[in-house]
Each structure stands twice: as C-alpha cells, then as structure tokens.
C-alpha positions as CSV (number, residue, x, y, z in Angstrom):
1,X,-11.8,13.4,20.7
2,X,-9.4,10.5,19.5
3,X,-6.1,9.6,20.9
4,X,-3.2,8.4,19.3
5,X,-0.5,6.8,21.0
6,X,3.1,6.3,19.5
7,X,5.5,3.8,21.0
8,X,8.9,3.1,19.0
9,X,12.0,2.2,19.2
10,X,14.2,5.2,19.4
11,X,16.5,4.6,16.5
12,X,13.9,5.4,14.2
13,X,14.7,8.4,12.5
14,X,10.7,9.9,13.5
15,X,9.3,13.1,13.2
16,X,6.8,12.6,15.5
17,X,5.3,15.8,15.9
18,X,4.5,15.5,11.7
19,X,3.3,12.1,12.3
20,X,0.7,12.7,14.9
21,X,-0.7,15.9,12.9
22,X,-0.7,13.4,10.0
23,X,-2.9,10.9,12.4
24,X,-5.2,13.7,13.0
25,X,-6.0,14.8,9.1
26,X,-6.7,10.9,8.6
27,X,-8.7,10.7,11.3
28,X,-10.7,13.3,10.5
29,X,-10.7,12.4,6.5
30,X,-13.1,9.6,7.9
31,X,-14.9,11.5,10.1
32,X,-14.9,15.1,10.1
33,X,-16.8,15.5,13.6
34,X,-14.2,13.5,15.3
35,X,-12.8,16.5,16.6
36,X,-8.8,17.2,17.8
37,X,-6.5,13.6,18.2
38,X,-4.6,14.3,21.2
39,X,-0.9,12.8,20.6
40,X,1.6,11.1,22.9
41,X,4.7,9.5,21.3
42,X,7.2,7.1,23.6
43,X,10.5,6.5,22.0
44,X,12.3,3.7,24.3
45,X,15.9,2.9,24.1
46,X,15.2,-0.5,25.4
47,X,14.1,-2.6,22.7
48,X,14.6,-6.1,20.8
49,X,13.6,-5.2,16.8
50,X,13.6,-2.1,15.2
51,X,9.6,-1.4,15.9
52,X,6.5,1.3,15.5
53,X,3.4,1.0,17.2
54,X,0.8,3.5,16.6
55,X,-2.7,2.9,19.0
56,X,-5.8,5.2,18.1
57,X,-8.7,5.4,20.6
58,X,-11.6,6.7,19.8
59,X,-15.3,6.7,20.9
60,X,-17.9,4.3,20.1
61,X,-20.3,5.6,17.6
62,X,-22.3,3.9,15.1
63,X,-20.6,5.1,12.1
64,X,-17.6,3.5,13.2
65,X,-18.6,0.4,12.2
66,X,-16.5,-2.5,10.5
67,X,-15.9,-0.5,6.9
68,X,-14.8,2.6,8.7
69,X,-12.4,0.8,10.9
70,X,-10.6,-1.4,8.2
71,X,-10.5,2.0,6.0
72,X,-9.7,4.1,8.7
73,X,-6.5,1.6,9.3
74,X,-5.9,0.9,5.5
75,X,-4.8,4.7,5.4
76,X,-3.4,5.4,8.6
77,X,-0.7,2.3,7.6
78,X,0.1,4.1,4.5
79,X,0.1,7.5,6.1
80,X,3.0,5.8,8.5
81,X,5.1,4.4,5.9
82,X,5.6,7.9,4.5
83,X,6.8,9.0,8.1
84,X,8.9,5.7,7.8
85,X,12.2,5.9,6.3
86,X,14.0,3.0,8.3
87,X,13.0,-1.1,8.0
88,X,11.1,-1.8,11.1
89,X,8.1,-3.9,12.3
90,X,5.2,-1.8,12.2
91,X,1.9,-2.2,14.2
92,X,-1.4,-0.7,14.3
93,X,-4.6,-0.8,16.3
94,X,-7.6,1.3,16.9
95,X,-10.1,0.4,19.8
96,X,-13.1,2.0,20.9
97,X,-14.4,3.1,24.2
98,X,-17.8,2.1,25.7
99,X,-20.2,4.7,27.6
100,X,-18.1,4.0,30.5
101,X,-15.6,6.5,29.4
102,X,-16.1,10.1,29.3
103,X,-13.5,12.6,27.3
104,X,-13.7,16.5,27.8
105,X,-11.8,20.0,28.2
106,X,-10.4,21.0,31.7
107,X,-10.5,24.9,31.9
108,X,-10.1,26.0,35.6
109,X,-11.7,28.1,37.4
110,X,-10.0,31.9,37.8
C-alpha cells in the first residue's frame, strides 16, 4: 500500500484528485501487487517560488531495486508535467520503509 503525498504551492492551477489517481496507475504500471496509493495533497498559501512536491512511500521489497526506482520516478515526473500547466519547480522523491513499519486496513468492530 503506497502513499503519495502532494505539497504545492496553492497558485497552481491542480487537479489533485486526477493527479493522485494518476500516481496510483503508475505505481501500479511497475508493480501490479502494490496494491491502493493512499493520497494526501497540501496546497499552502505561504510560499517563496511557485513549487510541486510529490513524495511516494512505499514498502521495501526486493523488486524495488535501483532500476525500478529510477523508472518508477522517470514516469511519475512525466505523469506530473501533464497535470502541470503553470512554470514551477517541481520535486520528486520516493523512499522506502524498513520492517519497522507496518501498513494495514482498520475495520472496527460492530
């Protein structure tokens, strides 16, 4: 279960809700068992430089070696300049959890 977290500068003209579906068929493009990104987007109105910053987390797994991860961000950077219509600085990064970090589905109890 990925998570993709999109911080930007709030007069970016964004549909973020596209975006982060976008995120998620890339994602899973390089890895169909990755299962559903969970997305978060932060505009800010404070700001110094029209900005995008899109973080993806994701779980260790051998697969997700070097090759996946330069590929993986290859196309997510040109999956965000089709959501990108303004000039702006544009960052990416994914990182990778170790065993230390669990991800599930809370369902409570009735």
């Amino acid at each position: 279960m990925p998570h993709a977290e999109l911080k930007f500068s709030s007069d970016l003209n964004l549909d973020t809700e596209a975006l982060l579906r976008d995120v998620e068929r890339v994602i899973l493009s390089h890895d169909a068992g990755s299962g559903e990104c969970k997305g978060r987007a932060y505009p800010t109105d404070n700001f110094h430089h029209s900005h995008c910053l899109l973080n993806v987390s994701m779980l260790s797994k051998t697969h997700r070696n070097s090759a996946f991860t330069k590929a993986l961000l290859r196309d997510l950077e040109a999956k965000m300049g089709q959501h990108l219509h303004q000039r702006c600085f544009l960052s990416l990064g994914i990182q990778y959890s170790d065993e230390n970090y669990i991800t599930t589905e809370h369902v409570p109890l009735t």
